[in-house]
N, C-alpha and C positions, 0 to 999 in steps of 0.2 A: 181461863176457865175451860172447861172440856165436857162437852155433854153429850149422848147417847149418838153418834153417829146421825145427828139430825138432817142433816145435808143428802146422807145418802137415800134416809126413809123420804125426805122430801123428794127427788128425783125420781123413786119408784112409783110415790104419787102420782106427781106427773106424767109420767108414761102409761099411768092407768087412767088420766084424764085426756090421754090421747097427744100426748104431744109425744117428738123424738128424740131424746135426751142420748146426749156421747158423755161422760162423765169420765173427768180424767180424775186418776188417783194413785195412790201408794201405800203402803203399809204404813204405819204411825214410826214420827221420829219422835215426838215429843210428848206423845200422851199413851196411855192403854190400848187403842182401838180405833184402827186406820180408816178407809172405807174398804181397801183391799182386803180387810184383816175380816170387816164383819160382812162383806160379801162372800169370802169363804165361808165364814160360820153359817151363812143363808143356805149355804150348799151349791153357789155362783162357780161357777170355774172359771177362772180373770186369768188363766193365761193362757193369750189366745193371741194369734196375729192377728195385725189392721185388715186383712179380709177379711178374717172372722166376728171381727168386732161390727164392720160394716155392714155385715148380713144381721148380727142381732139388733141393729137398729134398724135396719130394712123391714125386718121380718117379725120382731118383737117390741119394739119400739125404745131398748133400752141397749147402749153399749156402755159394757166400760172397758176403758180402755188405759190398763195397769201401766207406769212409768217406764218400767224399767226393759217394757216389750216394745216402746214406743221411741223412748229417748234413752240409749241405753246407755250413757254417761252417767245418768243418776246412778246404777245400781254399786258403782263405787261411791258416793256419794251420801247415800244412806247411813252406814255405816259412822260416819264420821258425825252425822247431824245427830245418830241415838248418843254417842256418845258427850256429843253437846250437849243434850237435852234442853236447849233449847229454840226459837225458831230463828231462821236465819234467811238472805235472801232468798231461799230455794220455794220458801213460803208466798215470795211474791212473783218467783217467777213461776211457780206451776200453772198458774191458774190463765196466763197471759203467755201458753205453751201449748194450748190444747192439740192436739193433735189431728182432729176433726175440724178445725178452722171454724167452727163454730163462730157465726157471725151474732146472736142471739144469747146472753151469758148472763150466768147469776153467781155473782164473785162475793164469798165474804174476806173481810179483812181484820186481824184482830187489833191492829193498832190503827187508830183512824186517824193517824197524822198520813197514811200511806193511799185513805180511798180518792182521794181527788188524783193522785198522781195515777192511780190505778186504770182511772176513769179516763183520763187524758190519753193514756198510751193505749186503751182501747178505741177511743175516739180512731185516732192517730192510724191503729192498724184496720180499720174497716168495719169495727162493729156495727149494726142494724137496729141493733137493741139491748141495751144489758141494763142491770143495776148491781152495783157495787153497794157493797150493805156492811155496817159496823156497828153493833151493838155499846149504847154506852154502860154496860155489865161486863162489857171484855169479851161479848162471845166473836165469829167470827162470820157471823150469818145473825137474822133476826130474831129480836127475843121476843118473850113474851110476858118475862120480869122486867122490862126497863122499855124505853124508846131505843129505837135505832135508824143512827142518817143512813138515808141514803143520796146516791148519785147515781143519778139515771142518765143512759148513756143514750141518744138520738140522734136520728140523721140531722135534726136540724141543733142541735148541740147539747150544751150539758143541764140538768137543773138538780137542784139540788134541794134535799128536804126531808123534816121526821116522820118517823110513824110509830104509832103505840100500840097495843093490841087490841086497845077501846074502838081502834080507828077505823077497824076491819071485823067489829062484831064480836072478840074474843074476849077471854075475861085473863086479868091478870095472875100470874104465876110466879112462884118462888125457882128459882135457879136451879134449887137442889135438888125439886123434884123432876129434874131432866138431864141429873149429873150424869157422866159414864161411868163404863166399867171394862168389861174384859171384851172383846170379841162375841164369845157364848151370851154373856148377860145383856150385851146391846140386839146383839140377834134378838133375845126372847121380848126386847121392850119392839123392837122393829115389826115384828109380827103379831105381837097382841095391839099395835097402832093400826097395823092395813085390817087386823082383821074386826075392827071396829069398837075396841075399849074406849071412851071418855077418858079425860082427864089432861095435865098439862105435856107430857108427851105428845098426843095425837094435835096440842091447839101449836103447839112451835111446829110441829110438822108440816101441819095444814098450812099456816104463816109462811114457811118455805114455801112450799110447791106451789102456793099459791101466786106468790113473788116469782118462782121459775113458770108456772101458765100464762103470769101476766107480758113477761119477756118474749113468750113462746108466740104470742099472738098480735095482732095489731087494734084489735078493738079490745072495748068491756075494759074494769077498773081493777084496781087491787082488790078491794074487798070481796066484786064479783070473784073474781078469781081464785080467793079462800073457798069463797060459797064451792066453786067447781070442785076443789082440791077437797073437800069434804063430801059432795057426793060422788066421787070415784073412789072414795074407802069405804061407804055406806052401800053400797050398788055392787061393793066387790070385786071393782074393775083394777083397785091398786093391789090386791092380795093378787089377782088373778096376773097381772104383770111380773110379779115377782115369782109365783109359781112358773111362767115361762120362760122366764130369762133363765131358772134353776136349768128345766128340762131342755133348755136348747141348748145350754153352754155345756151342758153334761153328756149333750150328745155329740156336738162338737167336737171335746176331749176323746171320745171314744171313739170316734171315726177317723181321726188321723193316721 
């Protein structure tokens, strides 16, 4: 299943709720619309060196930080997985690649015979905090048409457990109203979510970032942390995130 670049409107979320998000990614091998692909449609400039990335999170509170600038083995790689179409290890090694060592992580995974392993070898490499998250709808991140396990990763070890969207305040959703599309058409769902429409777009969004707030921090609960991820797209602080990541990354490009 493949739906509007969720993950990524989540992350902008959170960067307007004040956390510092490095978001690793890539152009799409297996569906319409990467996060690299609808970060350009936002008008983001994603190709930038690890210095450059590190000052947008410094200074804006949001990096991303493109594959193929980062690990430049993928960009041969790529190639090979489109014409696969479809996912392959590279699916479980990106996310356990980050490039910002990111100790604090919100991993989906879309086959959930893969999240306890996922879990373990974050254990393993030093995580602080994460939840690895599988939708039983197939998505790859949390729904808000179905329950989704999770595995929550801690210094004192693993636990493991569902969540519904009843669990965190939200009301349930059909799949399709959060299906994707092109680049352009996920941009235009991206931006009418920060910039404050209702509906089941903005409650998966919120669902995300609220699960990347709840990683981000050490106190306060999941549902608190929806509550958070909804008053920073009410208050304007996720729109206003992503209006600066535009202007800094574009300035960036232009001064090299």
């Amino acid at each position: 299943n493949s739906t509007y670049n969720v993950s990524t409107t989540a992350a902008l979320i959170a960067a307007g709720a004040g956390c510092s998000v490095a978001k690793h990614g890539n152009r799409s091998a297996t569906g319409p619309s990467g996060s690299a692909d609808v970060l350009e449609a936002l008008g983001v400039s994603i190709d930038l060196s690890p210095a450059e990335v590190a000052r947008c999170i410094a200074e804006v509170g949001f990096g991303f930080m493109f594959a193929p600038a980062h690990h430049g083995a993928t960009r041969f790689v790529v190639p090979v997985r489109r014409a696969l179409g479809v996912r392959t290890i590279f699916n479980l090694l990106g996310p356990l690649t980050n490039p910002a060592g990111a100790t604090r992580q919100l991993i989906g995974v879309s086959d959930p015979a893969y999240v306890d392993l996922i879990a373990e070898a974050l254990a393993r490499l030093g995580a602080r905090r994460a939840l690895i998250v599988s939708s039983s709808d197939g998505l790859d991140e949390m729904s808000t048409s179905a329950t989704t396990r999770v595995v929550e990763v801690r210094e004192a070890g693993l636990r493991s457990y569902e969540v519904s969207p009843e669990d965190v305040g939200l009301g349930r959703g059909a799949l399709a109203d959060v299906a994707g599309g092109s680049p352009e058409a996920n941009a235009d769902v991206i931006r009418r979510v920060l910039a404050g429409e209702p509906g089941p777009a903005r409650d998966i969004a919120v669902l995300n970032a609220g699960a990347a707030i709840y990683v981000g921090g050490d106190e306060g609960t999941l549902e608190e942390s929806v509550r958070a991820a909804e008053a920073a797209i009410d208050d304007g602080r996720a729109a206003a995130a992503l209006d600066r990541l535009a202007a800094f990354t574009q300035r960036l490009a232009v001064t090299r």
